[in-house]
Z-matrix of the N, CA and C atoms (Angstrom, degrees):
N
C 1 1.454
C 2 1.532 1 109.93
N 3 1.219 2 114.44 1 154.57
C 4 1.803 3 133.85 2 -167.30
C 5 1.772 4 90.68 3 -87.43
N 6 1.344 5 102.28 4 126.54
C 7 1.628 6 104.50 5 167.62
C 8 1.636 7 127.11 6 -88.60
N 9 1.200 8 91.87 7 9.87
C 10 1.531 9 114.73 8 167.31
C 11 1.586 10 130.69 9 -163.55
N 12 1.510 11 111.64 10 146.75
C 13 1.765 12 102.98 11 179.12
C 14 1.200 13 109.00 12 -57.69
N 15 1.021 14 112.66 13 146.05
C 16 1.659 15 113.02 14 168.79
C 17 1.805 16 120.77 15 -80.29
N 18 1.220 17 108.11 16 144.20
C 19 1.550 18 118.49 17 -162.75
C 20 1.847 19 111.89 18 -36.72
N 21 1.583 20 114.45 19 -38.70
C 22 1.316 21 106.99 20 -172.88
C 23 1.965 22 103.22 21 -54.15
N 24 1.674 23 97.15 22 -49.24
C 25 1.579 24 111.14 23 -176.27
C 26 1.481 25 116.75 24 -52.08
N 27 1.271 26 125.45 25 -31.62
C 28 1.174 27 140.74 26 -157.19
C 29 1.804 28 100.74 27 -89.62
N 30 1.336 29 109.75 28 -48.87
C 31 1.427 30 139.07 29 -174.21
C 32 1.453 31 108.89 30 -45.82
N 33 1.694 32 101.12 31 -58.91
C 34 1.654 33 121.50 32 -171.37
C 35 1.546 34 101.86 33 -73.74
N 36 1.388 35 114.60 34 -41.83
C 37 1.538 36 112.09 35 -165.88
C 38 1.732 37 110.52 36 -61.35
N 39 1.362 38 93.09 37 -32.68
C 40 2.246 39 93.12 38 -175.42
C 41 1.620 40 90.11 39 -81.70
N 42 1.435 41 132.35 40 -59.16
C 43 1.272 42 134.34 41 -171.09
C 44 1.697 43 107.32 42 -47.43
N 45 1.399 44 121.65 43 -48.65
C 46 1.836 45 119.59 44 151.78
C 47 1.173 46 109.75 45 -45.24
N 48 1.724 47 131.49 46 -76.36
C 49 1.201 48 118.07 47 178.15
C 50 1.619 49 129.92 48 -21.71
N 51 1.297 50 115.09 49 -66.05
C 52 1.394 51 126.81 50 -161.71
C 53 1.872 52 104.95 51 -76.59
N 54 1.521 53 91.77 52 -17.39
C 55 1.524 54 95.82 53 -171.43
C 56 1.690 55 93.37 54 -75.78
N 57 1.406 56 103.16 55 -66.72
C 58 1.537 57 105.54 56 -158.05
C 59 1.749 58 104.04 57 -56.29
N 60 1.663 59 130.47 58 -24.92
C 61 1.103 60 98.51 59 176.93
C 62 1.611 61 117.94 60 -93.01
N 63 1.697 62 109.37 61 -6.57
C 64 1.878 63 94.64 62 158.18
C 65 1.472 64 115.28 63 -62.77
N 66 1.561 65 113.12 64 -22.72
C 67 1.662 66 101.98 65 -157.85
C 68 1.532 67 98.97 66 -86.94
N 69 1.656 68 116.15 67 -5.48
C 70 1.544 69 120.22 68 177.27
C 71 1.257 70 109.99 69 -72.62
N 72 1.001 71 119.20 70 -75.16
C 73 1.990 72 144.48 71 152.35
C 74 1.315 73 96.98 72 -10.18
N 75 1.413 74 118.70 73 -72.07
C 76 2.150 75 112.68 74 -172.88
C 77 1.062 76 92.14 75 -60.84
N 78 1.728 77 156.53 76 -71.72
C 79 1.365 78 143.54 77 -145.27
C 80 1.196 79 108.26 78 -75.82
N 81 1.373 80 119.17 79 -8.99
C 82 1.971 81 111.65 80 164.74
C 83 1.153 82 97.87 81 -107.60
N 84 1.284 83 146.07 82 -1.54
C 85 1.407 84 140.30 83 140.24
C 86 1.330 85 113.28 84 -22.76
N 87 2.074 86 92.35 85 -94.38
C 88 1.153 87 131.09 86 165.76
C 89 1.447 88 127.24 87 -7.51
N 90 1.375 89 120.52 88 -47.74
C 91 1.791 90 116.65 89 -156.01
C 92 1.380 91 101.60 90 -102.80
N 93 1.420 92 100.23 91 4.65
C 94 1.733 93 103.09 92 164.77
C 95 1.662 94 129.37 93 -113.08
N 96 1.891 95 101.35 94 -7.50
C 97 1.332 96 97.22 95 151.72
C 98 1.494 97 143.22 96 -27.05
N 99 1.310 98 133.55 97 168.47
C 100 1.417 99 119.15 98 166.52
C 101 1.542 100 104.95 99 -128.29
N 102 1.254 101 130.97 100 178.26
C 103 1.213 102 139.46 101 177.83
C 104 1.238 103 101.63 102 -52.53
N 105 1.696 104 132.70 103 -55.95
C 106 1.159 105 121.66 104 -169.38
C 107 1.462 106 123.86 105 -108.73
N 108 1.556 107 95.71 106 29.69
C 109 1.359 108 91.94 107 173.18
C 110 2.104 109 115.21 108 -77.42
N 111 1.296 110 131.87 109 163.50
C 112 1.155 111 109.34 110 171.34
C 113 1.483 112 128.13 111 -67.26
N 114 1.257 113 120.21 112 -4.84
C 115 1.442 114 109.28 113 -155.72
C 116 1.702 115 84.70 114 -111.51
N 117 1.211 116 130.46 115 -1.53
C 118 1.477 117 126.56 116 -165.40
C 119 1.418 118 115.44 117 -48.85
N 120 1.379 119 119.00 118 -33.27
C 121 2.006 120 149.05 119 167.66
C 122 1.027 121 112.44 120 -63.22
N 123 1.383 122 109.03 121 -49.92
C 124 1.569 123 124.84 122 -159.00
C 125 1.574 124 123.79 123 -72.76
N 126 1.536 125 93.91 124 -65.72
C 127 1.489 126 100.12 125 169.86
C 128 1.686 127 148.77 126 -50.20
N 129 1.667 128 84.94 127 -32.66
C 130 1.590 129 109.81 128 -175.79
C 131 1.638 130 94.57 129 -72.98
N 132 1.324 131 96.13 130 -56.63
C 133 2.183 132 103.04 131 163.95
C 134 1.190 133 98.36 132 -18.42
N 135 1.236 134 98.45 133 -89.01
C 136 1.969 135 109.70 134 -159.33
C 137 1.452 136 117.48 135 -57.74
N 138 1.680 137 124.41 136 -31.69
C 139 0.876 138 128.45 137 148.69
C 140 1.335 139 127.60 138 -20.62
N 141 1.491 140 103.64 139 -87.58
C 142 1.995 141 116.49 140 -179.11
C 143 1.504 142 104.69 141 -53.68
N 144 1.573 143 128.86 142 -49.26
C 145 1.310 144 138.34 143 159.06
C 146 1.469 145 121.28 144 -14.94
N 147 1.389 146 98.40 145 -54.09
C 148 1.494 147 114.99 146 -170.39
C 149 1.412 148 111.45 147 -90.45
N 150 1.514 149 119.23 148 -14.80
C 151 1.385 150 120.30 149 -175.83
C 152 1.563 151 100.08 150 -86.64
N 153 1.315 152 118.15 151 -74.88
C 154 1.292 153 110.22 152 -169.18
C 155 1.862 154 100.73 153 -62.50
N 156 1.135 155 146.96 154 4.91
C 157 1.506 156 117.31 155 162.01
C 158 1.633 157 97.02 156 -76.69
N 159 1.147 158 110.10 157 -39.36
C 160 1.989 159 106.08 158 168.71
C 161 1.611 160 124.45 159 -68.08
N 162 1.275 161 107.31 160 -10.90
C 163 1.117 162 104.40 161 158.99
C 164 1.914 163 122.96 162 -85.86
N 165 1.314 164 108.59 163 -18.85
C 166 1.403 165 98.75 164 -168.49
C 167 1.904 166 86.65 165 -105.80
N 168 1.406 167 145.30 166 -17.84
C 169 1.176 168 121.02 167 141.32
C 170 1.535 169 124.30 168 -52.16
N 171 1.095 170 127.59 169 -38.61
C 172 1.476 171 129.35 170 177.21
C 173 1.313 172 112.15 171 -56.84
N 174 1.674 173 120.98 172 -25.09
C 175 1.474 174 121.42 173 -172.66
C 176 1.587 175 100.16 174 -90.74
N 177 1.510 176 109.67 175 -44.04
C 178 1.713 177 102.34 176 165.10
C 179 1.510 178 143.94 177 -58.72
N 180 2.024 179 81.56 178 -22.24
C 181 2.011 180 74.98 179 166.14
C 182 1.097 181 121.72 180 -89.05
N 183 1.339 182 124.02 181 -25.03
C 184 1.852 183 131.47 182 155.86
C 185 1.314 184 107.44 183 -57.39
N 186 1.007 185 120.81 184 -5.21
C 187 1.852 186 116.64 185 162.22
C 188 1.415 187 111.16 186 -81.99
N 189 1.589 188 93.80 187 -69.18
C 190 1.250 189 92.41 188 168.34
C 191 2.027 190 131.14 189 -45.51
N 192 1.346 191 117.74 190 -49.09
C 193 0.969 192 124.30 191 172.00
C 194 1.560 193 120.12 192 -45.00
N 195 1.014 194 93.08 193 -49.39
C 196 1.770 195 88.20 194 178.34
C 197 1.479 196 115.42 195 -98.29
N 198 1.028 197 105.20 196 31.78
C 199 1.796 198 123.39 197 145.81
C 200 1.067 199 137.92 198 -122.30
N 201 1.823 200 110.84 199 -5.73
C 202 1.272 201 130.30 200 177.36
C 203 1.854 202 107.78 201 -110.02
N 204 1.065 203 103.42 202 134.08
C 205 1.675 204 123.12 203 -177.12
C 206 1.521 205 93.61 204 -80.22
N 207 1.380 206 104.99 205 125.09
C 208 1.838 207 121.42 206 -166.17
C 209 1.658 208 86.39 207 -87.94
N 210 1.000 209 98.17 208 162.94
C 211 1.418 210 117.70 209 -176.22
C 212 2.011 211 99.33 210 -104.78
N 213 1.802 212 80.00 211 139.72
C 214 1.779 213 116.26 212 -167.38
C 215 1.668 214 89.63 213 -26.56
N 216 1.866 215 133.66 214 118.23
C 217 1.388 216 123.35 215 178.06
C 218 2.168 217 96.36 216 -81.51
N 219 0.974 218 103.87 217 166.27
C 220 1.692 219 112.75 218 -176.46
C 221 1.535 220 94.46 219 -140.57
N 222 1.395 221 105.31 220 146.98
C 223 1.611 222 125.74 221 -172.02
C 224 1.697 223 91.26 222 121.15
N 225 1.696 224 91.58 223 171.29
C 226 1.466 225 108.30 224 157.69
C 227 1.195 226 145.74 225 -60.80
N 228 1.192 227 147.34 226 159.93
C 229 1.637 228 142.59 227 156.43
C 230 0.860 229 118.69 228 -2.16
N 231 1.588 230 113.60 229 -59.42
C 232 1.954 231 120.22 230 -166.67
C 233 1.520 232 79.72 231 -101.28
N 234 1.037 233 147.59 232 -63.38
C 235 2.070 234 114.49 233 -173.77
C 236 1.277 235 109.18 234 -30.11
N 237 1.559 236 114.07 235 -58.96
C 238 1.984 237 105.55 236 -163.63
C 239 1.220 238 98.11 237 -63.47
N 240 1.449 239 136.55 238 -45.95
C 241 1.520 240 138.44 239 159.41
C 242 1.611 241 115.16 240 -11.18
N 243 1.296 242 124.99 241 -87.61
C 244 0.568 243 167.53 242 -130.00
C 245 1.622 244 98.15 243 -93.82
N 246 1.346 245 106.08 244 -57.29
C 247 1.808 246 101.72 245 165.69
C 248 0.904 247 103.16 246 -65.63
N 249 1.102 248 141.86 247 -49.33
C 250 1.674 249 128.94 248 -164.38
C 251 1.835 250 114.08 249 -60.32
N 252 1.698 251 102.95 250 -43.03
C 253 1.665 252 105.71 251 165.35
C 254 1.050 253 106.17 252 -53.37
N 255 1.503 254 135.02 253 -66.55
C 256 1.267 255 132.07 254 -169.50
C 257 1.300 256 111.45 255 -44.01
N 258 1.230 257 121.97 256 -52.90
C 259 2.015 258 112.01 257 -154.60
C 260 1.078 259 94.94 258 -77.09
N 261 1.886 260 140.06 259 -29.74
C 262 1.142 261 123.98 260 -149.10
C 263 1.856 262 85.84 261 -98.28
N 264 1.183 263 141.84 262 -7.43
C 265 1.290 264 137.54 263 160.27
C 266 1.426 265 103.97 264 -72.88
N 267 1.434 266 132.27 265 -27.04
C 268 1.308 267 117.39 266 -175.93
C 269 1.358 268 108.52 267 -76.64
N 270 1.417 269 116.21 268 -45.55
C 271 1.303 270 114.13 269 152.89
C 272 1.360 271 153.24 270 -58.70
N 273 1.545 272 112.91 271 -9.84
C 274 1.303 273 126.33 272 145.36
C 275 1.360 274 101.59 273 -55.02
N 276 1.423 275 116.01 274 -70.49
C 277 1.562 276 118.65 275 -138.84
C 278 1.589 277 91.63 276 -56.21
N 279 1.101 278 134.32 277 -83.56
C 280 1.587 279 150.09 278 150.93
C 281 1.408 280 93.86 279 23.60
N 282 1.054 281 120.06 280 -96.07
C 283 1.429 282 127.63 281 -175.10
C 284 1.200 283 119.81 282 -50.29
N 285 1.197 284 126.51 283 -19.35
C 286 1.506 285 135.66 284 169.32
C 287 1.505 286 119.00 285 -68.22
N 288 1.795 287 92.26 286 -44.61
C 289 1.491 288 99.46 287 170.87
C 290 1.307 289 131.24 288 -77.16
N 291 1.872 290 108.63 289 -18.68
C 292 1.680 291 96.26 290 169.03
C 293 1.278 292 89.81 291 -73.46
N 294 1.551 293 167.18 292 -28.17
C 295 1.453 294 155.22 293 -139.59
C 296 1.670 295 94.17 294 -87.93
N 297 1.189 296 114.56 295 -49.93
C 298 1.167 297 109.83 296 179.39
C 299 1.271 298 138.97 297 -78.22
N 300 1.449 299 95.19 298 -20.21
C 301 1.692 300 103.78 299 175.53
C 302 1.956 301 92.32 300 -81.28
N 303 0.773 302 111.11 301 -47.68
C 304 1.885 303 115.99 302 178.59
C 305 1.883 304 107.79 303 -43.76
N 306 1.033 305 111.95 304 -30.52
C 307 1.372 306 130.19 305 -173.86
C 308 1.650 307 109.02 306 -77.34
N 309 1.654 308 97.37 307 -55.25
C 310 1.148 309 89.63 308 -177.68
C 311 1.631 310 129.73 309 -79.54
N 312 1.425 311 98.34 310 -7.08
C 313 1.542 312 122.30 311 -178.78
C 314 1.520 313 123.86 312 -60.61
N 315 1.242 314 78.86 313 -47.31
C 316 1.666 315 114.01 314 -160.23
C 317 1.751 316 100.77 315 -85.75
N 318 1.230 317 123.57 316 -43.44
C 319 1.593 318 124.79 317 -157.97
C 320 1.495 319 110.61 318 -52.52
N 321 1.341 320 127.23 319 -11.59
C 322 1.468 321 116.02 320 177.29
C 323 2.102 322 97.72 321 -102.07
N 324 1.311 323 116.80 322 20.67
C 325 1.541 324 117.84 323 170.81
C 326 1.416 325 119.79 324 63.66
N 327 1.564 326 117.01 325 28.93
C 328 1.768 327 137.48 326 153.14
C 329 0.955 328 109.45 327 -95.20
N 330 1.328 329 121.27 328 119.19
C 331 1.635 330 132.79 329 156.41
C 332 1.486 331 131.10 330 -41.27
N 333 0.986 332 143.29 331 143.94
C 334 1.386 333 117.93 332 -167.62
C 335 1.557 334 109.20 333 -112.15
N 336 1.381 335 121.67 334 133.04
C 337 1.037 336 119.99 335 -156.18
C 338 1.778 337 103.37 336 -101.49
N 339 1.279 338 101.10 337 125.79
C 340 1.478 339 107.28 338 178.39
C 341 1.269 340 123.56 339 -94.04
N 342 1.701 341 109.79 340 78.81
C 343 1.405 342 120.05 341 158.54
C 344 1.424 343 93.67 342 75.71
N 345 1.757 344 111.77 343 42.59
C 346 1.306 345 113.68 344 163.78
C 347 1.496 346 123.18 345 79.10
N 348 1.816 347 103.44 346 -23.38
C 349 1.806 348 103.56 347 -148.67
C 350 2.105 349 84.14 348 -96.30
N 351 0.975 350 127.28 349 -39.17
C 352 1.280 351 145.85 350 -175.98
C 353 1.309 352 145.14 351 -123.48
N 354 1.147 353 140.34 352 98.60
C 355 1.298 354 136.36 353 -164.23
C 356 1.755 355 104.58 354 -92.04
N 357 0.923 356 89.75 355 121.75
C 358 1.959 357 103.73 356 155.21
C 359 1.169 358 127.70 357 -65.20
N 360 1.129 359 165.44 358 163.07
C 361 1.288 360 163.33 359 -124.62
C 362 1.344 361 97.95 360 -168.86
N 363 1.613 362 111.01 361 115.81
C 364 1.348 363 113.39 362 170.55
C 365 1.326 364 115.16 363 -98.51
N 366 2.088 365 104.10 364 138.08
C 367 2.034 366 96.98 365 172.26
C 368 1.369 367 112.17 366 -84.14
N 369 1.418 368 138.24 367 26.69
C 370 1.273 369 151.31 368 -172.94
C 371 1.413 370 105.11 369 34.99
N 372 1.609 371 118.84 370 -170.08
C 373 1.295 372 126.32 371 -160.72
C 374 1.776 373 108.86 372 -54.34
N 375 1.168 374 116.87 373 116.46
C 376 1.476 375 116.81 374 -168.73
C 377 1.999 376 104.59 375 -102.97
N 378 1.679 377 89.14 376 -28.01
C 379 2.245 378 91.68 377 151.45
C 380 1.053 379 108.86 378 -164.66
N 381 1.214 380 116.16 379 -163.45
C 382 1.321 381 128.37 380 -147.65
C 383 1.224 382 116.33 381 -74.50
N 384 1.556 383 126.58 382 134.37
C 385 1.888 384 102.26 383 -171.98
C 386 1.884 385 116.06 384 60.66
N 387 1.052 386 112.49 385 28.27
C 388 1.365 387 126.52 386 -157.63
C 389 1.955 388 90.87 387 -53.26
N 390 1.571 389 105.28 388 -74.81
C 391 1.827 390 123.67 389 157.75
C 392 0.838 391 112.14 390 -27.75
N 393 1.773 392 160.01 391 -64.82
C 394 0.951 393 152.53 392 163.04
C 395 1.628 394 132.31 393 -66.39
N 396 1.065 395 123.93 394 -8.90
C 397 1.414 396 140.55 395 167.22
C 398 2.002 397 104.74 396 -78.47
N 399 1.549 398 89.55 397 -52.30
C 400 1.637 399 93.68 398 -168.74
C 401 0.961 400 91.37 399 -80.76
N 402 1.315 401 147.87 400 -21.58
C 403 1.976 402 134.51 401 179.08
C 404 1.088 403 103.45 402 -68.85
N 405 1.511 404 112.96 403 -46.68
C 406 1.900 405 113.01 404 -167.56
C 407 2.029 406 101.16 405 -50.01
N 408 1.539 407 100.29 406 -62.11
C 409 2.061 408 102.87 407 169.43
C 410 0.898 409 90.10 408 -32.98
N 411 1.507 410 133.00 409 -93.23
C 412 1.376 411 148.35 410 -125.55
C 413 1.598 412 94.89 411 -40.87
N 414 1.412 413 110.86 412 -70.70
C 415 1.362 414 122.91 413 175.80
C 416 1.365 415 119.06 414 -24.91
N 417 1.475 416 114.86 415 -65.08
C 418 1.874 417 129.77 416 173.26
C 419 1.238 418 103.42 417 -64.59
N 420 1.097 419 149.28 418 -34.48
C 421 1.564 420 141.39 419 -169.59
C 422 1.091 421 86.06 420 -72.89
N 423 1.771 422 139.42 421 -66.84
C 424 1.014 423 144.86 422 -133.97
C 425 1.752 424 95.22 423 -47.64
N 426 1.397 425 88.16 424 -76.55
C 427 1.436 426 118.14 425 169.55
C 428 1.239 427 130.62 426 -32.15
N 429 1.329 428 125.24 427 -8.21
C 430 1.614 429 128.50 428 -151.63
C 431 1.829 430 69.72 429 -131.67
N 432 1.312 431 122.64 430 -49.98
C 433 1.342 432 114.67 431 -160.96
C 434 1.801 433 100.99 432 -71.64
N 435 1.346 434 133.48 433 -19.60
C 436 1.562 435 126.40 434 -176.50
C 437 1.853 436 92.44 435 -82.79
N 438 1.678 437 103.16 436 -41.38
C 439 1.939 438 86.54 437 178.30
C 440 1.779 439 113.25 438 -47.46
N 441 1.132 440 109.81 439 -63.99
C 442 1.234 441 127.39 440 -177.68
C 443 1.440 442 107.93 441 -14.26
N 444 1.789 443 93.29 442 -65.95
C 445 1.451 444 118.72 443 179.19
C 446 1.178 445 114.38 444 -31.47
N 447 1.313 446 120.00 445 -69.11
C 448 1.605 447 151.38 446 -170.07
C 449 1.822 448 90.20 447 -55.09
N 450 1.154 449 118.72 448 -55.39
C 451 1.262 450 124.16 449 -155.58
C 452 1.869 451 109.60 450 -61.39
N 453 1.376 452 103.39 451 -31.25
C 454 1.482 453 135.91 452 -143.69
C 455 1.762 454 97.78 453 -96.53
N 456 1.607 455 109.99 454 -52.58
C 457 1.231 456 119.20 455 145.25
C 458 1.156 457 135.58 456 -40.64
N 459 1.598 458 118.03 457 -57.99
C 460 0.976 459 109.02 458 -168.26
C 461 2.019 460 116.58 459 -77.54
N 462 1.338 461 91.84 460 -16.58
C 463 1.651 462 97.75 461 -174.57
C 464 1.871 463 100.31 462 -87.27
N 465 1.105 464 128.26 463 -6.12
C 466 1.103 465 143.14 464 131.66
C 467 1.437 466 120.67 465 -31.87
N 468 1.482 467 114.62 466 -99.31
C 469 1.340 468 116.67 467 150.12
C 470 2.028 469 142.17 468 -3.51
N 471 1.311 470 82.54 469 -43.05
C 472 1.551 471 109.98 470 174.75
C 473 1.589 472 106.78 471 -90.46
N 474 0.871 473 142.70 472 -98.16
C 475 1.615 474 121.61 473 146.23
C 476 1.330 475 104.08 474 27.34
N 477 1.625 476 119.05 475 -96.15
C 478 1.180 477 107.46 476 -160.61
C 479 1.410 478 125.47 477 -63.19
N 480 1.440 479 120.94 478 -55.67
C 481 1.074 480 155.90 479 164.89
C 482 1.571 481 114.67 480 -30.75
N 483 1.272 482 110.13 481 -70.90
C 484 1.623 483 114.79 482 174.41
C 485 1.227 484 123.88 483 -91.38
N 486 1.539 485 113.96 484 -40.64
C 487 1.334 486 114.63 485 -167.70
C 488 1.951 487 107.22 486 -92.06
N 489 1.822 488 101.15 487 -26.88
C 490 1.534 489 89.70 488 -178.54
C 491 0.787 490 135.06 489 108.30
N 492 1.440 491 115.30 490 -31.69
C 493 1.241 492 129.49 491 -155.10
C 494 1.813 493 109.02 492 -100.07
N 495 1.127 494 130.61 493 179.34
C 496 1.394 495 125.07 494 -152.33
C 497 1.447 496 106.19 495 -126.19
N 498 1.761 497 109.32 496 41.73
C 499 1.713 498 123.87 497 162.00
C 500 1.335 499 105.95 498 -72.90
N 501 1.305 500 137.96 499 -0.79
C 502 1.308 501 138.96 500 -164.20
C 503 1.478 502 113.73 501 -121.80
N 504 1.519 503 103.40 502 -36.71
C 505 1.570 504 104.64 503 163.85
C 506 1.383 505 120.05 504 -93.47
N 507 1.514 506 117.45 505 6.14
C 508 1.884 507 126.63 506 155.37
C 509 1.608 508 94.92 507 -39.80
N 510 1.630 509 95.43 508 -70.95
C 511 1.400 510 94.13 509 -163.06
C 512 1.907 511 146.73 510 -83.51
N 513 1.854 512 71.11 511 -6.54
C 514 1.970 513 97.67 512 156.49
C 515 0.980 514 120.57 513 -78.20
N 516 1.480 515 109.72 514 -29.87
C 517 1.558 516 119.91 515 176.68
C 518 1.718 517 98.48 516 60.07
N 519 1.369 518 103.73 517 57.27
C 520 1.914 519 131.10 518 173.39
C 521 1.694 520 96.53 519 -102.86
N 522 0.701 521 119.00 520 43.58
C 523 1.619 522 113.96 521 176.25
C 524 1.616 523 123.94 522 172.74
């Protein structure tokens, strides 16, 4: 086994980090804009923009990941347990949320244009309230994905902190 992630893995995971909590912060920004505020165009832009470029890194590090040999996990039974539930819920949730933010984008049948260079192809309203159904998720994923966060950290933290051990510099790549 590898005693550390390797730099591409390591790279995407802070660049996810920092992404998903600006893209948390703009969407509780966001739903309090007004029609005439300036950024009312703008943000939702950069928003969807910014999701699917994190969505098609998110699909390359699960490429990568399941071609790369994870490095030796440390803790007990129910820790390695227990990480393994966790990441693959972080990765549910994640992927759930580009589905839903894509859902809600798309339901009036405009493609969403990514930062001008690419348009996505919308399957337009697929049911009823399609935009408001997928916002209500959008909202709880959001949310379920910063617990996670918190959760993911903090057992991180513990690792280093209490237990010692060097699950924390895998992904600093301090060793």
């Amino acid at each position: 086994m590898n005693s550390r992630w390797p730099k591409t893995i390591v790279t995407l995971h802070w660049i996810t980090a920092l992404i998903v909590i600006g893209m948390f912060a703009s969407g509780l920004w966001m739903v309090d804009l007004t029609y005439y505020s300036d950024w009312y165009k703008t943000a939702p832009h950069w928003h969807k923009s910014v999701g699917l470029i994190l969505l098609a890194a998110t699909l390359f590090r699960l490429l990568i990941r399941l071609r790369t040999k994870r490095p030796a996990p440390h803790g007990s039974a129910i820790e390695k347990r227990l990480s393994k539930v966790g990441h693959a819920a972080i990765y549910f949730v994640l992927l759930s949320l580009f589905m839903s933010g894509y859902l809600i984008s798309t339901a009036d049948g405009r493609a969403i244009e990514v930062f001008n260079w690419v348009s996505v192809p919308a399957l337009g309203e697929l049911f009823e309230n399609q935009e408001d159904v997928a916002g209500d998720i959008h909202f709880y994923l959001a949310w379920t994905l910063i617990g996670l966060a918190v959760v993911h950290a903090l057992a991180a933290l513990k690792h280093h902190f209490i237990n010692k051990d060097d699950t924390m510099k895998q992904m600093l790549r301090l060793h």
